[in-house]
C-alpha positions as CSV (number, residue, x, y, z in Angstrom):
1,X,0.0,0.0,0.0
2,X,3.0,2.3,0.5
3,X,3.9,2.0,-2.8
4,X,1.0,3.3,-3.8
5,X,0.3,5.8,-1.9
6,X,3.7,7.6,-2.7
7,X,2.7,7.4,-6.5
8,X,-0.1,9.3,-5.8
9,X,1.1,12.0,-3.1
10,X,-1.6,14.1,-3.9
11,X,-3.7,11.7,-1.7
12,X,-1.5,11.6,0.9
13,X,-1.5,15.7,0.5
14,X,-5.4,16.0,0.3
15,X,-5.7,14.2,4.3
16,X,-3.2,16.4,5.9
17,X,-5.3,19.9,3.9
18,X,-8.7,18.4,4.7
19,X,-8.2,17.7,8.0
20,X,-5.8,20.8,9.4
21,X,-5.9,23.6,7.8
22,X,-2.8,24.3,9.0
23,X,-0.1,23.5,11.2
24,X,1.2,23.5,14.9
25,X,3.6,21.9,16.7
26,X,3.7,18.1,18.4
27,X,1.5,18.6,21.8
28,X,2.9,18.4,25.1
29,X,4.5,14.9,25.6
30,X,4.0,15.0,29.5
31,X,1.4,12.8,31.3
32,X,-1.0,14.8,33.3
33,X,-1.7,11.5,35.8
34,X,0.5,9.7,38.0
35,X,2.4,6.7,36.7
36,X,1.9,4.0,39.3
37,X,4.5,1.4,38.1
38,X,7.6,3.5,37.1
39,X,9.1,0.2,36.1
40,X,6.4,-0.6,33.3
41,X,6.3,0.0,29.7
42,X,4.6,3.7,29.6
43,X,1.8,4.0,26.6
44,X,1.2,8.1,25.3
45,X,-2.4,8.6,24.8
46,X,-3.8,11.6,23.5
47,X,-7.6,11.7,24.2
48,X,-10.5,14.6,25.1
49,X,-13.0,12.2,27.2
50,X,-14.8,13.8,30.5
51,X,-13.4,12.3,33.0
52,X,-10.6,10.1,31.4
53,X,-8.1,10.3,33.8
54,X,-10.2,8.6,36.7
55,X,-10.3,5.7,33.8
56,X,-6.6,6.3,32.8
57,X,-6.4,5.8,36.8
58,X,-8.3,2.5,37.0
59,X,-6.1,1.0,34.0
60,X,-2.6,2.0,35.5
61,X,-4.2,0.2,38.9
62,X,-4.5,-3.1,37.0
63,X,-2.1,-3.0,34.3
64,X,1.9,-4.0,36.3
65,X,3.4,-4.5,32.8
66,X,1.6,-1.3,30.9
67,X,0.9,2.3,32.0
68,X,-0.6,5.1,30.4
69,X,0.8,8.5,30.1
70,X,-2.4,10.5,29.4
71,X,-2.0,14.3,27.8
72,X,-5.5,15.9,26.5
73,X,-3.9,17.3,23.0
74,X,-7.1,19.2,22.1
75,X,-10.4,18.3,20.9
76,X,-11.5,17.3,17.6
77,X,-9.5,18.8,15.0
78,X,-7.3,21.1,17.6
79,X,-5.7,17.0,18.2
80,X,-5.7,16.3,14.4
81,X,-3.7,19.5,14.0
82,X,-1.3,18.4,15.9
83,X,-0.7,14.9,14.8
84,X,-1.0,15.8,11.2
85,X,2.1,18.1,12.2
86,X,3.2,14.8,13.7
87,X,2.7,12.4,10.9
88,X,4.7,15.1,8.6
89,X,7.8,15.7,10.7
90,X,7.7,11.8,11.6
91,X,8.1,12.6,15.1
92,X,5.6,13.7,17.9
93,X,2.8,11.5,17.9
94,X,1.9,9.4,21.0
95,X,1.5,5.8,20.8
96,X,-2.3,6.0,21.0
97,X,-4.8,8.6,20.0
98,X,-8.8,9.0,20.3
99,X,-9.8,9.7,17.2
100,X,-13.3,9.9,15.7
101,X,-14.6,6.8,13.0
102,X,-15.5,9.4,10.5
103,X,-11.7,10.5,10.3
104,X,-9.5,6.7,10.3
105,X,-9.3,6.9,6.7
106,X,-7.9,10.4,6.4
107,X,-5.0,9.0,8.6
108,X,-5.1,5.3,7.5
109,X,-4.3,6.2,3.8
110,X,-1.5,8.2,5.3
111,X,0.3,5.2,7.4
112,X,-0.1,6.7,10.3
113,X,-2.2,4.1,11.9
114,X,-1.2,0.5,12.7
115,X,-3.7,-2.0,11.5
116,X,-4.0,-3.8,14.8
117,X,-5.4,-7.6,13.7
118,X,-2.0,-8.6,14.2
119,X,-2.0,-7.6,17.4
120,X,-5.5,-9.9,18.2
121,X,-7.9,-7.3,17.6
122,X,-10.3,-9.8,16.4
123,X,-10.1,-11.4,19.3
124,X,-12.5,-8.6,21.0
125,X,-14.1,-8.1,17.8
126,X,-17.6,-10.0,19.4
127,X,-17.5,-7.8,21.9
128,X,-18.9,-5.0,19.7
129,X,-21.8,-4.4,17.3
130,X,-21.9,-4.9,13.7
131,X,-22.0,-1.1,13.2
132,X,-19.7,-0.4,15.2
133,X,-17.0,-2.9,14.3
134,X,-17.2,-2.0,10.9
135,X,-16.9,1.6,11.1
136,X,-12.7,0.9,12.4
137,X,-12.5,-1.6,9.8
138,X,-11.4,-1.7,6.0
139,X,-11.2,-4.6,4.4
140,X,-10.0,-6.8,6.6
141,X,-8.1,-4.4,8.3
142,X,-9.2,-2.7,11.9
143,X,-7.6,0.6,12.7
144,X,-9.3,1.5,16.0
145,X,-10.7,0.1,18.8
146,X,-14.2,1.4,19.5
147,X,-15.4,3.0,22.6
148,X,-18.4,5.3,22.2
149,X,-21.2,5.7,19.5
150,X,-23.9,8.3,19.1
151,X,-27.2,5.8,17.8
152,X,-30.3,8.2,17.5
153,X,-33.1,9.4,19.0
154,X,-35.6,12.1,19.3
155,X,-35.3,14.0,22.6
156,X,-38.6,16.2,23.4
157,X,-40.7,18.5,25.5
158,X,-43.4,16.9,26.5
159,X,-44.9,19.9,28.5
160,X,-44.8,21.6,25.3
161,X,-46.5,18.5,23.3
162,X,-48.8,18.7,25.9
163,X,-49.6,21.9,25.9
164,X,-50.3,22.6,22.2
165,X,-52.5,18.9,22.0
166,X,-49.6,17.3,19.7
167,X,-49.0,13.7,19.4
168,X,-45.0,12.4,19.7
169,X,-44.1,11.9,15.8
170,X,-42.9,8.8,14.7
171,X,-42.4,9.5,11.3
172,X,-41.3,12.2,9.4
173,X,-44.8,12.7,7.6
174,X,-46.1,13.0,11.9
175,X,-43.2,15.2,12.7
176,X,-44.0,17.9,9.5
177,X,-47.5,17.2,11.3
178,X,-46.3,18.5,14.3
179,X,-44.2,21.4,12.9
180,X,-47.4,23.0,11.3
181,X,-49.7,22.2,14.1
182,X,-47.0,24.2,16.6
183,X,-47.1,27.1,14.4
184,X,-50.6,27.1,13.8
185,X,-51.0,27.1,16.9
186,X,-49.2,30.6,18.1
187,X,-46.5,29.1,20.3
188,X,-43.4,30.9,20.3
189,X,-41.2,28.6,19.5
190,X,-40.8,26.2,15.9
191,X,-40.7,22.2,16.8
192,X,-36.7,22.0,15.8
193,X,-34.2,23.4,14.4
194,X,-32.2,21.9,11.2
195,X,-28.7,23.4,11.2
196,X,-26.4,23.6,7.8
197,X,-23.4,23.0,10.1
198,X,-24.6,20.0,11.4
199,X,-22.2,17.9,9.4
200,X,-22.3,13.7,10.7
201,X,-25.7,14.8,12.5
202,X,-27.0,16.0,8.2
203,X,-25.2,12.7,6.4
204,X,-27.0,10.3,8.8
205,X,-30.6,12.1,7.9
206,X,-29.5,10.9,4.3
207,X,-28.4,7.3,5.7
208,X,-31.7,6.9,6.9
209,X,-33.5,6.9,3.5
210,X,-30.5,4.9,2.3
211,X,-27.5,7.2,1.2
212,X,-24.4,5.5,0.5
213,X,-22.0,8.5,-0.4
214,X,-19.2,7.0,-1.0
215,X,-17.3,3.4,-1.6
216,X,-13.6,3.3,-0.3
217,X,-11.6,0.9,0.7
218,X,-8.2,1.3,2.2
219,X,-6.8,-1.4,0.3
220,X,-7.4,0.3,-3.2
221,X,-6.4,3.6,-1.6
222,X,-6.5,6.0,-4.9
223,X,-10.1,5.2,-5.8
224,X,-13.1,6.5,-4.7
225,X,-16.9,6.6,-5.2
226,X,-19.1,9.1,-4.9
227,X,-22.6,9.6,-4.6
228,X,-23.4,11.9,-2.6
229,X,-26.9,13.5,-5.2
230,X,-28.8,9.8,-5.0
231,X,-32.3,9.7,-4.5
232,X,-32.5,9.3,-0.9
233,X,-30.5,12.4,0.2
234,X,-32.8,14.6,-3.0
235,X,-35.9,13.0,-0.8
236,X,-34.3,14.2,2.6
237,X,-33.1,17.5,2.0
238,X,-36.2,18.7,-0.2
239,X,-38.4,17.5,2.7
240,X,-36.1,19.8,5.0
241,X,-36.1,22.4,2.7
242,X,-39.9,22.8,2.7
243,X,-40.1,22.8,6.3
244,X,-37.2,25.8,6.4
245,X,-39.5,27.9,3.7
246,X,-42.7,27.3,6.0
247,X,-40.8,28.6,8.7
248,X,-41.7,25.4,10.4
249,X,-37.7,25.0,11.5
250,X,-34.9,27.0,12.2
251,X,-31.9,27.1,10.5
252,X,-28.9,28.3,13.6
253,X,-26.0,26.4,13.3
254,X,-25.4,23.7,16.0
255,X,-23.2,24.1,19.5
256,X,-23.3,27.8,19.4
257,X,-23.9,30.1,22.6
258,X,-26.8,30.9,21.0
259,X,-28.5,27.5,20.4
260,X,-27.6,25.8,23.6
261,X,-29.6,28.9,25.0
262,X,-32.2,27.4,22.3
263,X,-31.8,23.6,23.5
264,X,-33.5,24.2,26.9
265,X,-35.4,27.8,26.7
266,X,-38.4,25.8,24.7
267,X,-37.5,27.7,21.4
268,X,-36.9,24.0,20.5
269,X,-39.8,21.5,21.1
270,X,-37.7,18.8,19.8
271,X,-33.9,17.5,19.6
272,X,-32.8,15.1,17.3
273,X,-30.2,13.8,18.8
274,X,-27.1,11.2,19.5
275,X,-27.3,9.2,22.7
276,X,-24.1,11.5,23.6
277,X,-27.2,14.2,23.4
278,X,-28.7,13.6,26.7
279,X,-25.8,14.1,28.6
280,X,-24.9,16.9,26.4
281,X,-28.8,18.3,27.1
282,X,-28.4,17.5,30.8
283,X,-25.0,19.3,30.6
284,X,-26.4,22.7,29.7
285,X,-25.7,25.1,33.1
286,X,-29.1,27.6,31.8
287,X,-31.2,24.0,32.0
288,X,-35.1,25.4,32.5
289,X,-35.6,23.0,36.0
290,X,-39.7,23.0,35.4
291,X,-38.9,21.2,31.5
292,X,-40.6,18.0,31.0
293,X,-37.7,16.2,28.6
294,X,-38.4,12.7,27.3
295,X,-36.9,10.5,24.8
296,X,-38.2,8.6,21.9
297,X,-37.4,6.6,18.7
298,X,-35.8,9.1,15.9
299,X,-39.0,8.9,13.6
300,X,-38.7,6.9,10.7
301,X,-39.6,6.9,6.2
302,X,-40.9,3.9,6.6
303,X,-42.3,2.2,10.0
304,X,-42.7,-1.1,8.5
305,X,-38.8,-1.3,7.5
306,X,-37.4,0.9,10.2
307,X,-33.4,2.2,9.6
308,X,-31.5,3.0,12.5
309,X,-28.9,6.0,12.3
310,X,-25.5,7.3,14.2
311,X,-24.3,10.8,14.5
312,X,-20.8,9.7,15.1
313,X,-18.4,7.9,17.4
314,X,-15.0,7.7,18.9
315,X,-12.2,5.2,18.9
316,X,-9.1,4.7,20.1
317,X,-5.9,3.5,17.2
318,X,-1.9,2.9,17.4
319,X,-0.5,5.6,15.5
320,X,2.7,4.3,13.5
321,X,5.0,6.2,15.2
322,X,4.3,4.0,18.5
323,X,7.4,3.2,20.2
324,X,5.6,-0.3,21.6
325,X,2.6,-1.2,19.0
326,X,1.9,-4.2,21.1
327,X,1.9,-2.3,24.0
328,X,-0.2,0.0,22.5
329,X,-3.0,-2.2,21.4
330,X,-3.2,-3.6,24.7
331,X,-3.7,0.3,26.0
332,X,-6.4,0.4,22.8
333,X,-7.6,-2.7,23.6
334,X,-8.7,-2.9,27.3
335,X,-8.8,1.0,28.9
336,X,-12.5,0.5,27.9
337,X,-12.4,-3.0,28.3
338,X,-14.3,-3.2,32.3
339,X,-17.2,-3.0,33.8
340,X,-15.7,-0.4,36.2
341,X,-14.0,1.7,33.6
342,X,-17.7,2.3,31.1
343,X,-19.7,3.1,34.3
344,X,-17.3,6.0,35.2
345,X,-17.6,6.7,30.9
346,X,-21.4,6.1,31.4
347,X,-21.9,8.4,35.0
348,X,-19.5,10.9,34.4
349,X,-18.7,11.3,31.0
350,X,-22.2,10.3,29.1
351,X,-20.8,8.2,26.8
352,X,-22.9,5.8,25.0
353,X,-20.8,2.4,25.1
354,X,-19.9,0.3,22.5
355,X,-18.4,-2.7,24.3
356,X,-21.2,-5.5,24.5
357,X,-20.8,-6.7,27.9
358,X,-21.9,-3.4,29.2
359,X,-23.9,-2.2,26.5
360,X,-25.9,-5.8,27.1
361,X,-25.9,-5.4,30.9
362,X,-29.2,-5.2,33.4
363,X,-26.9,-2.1,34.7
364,X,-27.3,0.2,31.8
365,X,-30.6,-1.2,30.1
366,X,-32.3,-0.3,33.4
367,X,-30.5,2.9,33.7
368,X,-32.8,6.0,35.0
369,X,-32.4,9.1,34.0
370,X,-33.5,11.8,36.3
371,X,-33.4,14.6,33.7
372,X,-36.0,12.9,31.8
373,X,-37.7,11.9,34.8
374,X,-36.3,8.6,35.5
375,X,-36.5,7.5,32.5
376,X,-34.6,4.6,31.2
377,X,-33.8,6.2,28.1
378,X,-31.4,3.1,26.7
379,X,-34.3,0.7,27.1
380,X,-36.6,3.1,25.3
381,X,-34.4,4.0,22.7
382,X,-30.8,3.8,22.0
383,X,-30.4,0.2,22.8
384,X,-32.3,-0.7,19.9
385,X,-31.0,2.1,17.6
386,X,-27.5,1.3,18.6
387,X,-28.2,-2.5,17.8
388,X,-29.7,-1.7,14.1
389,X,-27.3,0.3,12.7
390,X,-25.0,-1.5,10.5
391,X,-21.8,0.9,10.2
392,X,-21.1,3.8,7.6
393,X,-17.8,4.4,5.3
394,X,-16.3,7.3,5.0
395,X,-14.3,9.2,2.7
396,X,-10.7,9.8,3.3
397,X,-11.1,13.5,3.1
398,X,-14.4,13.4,5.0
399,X,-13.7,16.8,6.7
400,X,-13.2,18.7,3.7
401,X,-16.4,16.5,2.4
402,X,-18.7,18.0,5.4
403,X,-17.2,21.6,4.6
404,X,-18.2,21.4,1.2
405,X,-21.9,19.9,2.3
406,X,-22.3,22.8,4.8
407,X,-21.6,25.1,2.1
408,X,-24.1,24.2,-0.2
409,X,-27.0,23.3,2.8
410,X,-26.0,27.2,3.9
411,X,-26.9,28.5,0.0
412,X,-29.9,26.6,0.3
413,X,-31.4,27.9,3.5
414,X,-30.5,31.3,2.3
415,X,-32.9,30.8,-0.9
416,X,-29.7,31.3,-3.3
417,X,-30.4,27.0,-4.4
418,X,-32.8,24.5,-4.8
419,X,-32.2,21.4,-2.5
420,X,-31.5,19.3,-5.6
421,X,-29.0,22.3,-7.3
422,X,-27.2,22.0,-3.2
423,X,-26.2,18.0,-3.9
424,X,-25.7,18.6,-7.7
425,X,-23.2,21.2,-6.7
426,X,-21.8,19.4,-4.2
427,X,-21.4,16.2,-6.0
428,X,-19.5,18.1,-8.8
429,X,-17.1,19.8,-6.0
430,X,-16.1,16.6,-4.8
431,X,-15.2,14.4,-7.3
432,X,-13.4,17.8,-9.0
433,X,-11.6,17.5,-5.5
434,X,-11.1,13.7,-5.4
435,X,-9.0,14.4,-9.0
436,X,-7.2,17.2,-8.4
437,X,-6.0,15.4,-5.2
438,X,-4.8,12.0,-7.3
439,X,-8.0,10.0,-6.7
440,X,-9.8,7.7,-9.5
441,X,-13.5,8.1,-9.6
442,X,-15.0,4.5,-9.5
């Protein structure tokens, strides 16, 4: 594969450019918890999860022959900056790094990763969902470990269903329902909001009515295809299109000050969201304490054949500059790997847990949840969503991918396209990127 990769360095170019920006230098190489066997083989872990370093703690506890030297690099795409910088100088990475499933292939086709089967990761591969395993795989390749997913949902007001007489959608032709209904009748609020920014949380509205974007596999690394104007995205974004020009939805962009303010004042009646959202919901300091939240089944096309939908996850891989890869994948393999570890993930952090023998447990199917009223949400919800979604592939420029798709969802909101024109346009964009950057179009 490196062979062919350094034939085509314009794909090796195009991960680095999607995924930075720009560059920075290697992140601090200093462990910010306490090493409890001096002796052992020390692992460097870059990762941004709440309340990782009581986990990093549990591991170094129970590990004699491995400990982890944690360092939070930055978040997102501040820690991709930094090991793109990294991967380019050929020095600075650490040995393992959280990274999200939508972004392996960026790094993958770069050799920055270790593919870790040879060092047994199929031996946990049962320990995970379909979905979920195949969203670190390629081919028969795994690059990551998984540890949290984001399955969907519907989170909603049920004071304000209540109050305006409206029945909880479960399909998309209910929930237009309920958009006119709300605005019909007077409240001051719409029933959600739809934001062009919304990236992973737009693509898996397409999934749902069965886009398939694009076909990559790492072991044909300069050929790519993409489909990202098929028939089920048209159907998707023209039905959120008509509910932006009826003023049944707003259009702010996700994660601002602005819309968290949004998220719990009621100018939302609905949040379509990860199971990562609850926490997230919960998390919100301006949280309205007389709210009635519940949480229900993200509503489906087609009721009889229901399809099941993530808004991403995150993984941990074995970079290639890993002084120890077996070392490594043992840090990639098991910090997530207890009972103890995912309830500290699932109470503290609000991660949504990939590993089966949690995932599975009495313990977090009969979780209550006293923002939504002790509610056991996974039961209701995200257990089944998490088991019925089948995995996603990516691009290997999937950043610069969601750039270009916010682009064109921001012209359409703004009346300057048709929804069609938005994935006509952004169809053409890409696979002019995908062959200035070295790609074949399959």
């Amino acid at each position: 594969m490196k062979s062919k990769l350094l034939a085509a360095s314009g794909v090796v170019a195009v991960a680095a450019a999607a995924l930075t920006g720009c560059s920075s230098g290697p992140a601090e190489a200093s462990c910010t918890n306490e090493i409890l066997q001096p002796d052992a083989t020390q692992v460097s872990v870059w990762a941004w999860y709440p309340a990782f370093e009581q986990v990093v703690d549990l591991f170094n506890e129970n590990h004699d022959d491995v400990q982890i030297c944690w360092t939070n690099a930055g978040q997102g795409n501040d820690e991709y900056t930094k090991f793109s910088t990294a991967i380019e100088s050929g020095s600075g990475a650490p040995d393992v790094i959280m990274l999200e499933s939508e972004v392996l292939s960026s790094f993958s086709i770069r050799d920055a990763l270790v593919d870790l089967t040879k060092f047994g990761a199929n031996d946990v591969k049962a320990d995970y969902t379909e979905g979920a395993w195949k969203d670190v795989s390629s081919g028969d390749a795994v690059y990551a470990i998984p540890v949290d997913g984001g399955p969907m949902g519907m989170l909603y007001r049920k004071d304000i269903l209540d109050q305006y007489g409206i029945a909880v959608p479960t399909t998309w032709d209910e929930f237009e329902a309920a958009a006119q209904a709300l605005k019909d009748a007077g409240a001051p609020g719409v029933l959600a909001d739809f934001p062009t920014n919304g990236r992973a949380y737009n693509q898996a509205l397409f999934a749902q009515a069965g886009s398939v974007p694009f076909e990559y596999d790492n072991a044909d690394p300069t050929s790519i295809g993409i489909d990202v104007n098929d028939d089920g995205s048209k159907k998707v974004l023209a039905y959120w299109d008509d509910l932006v020009k009826r003023g049944l939805v707003a259009t702010d962009d996700a994660f601002t000050a602005d819309y968290n303010t949004k998220l719990v004042d009621g100018s939302y009646a609905i949040y379509v969201a990860a199971a990562w959202g609850p926490g997230y919901l919960g998390g919100l300091s301006d949280a309205d304490s007389d709210a009635e939240w519940k949480a229900a089944p993200v509503p489906q096309w087609d009721p009889a054949n229901p399809v099941q939908i993530n808004w991403g996850g995150s993984t941990f891989a074995v970079t290639s500059q890993a002084k120890d890869p077996e070392a490594a994948a043992t840090v990639a393999k098991e910090v997530f790997g207890t009972e103890e570890a995912w309830k500290i993930g699932i109470e503290e952090a609000a991660l949504f847990p990939l590993w089966k023998p949690i995932l599975d447990s009495d313990y977090f199917r009969d979780l209550e949840y006293p923002f939504f009223g002790g509610q056991q949400i996974n039961k209701d919800v995200f257990l089944d969503a998490a088991a019925g979604y089948t995995g996603f592939t990516f691009s290997p420029f999937q950043n610069y991918a969601y750039d270009q798709l916010t682009e064109e969802l921001y012209a359409m909101v703004q009346g300057e396209k048709t929804s069609d024109a938005a994935l006509d346009d952004l169809q053409t964009s890409l696979e002019q990127y995908a062959g200035e950057q070295g790609f074949t179009l399959k």
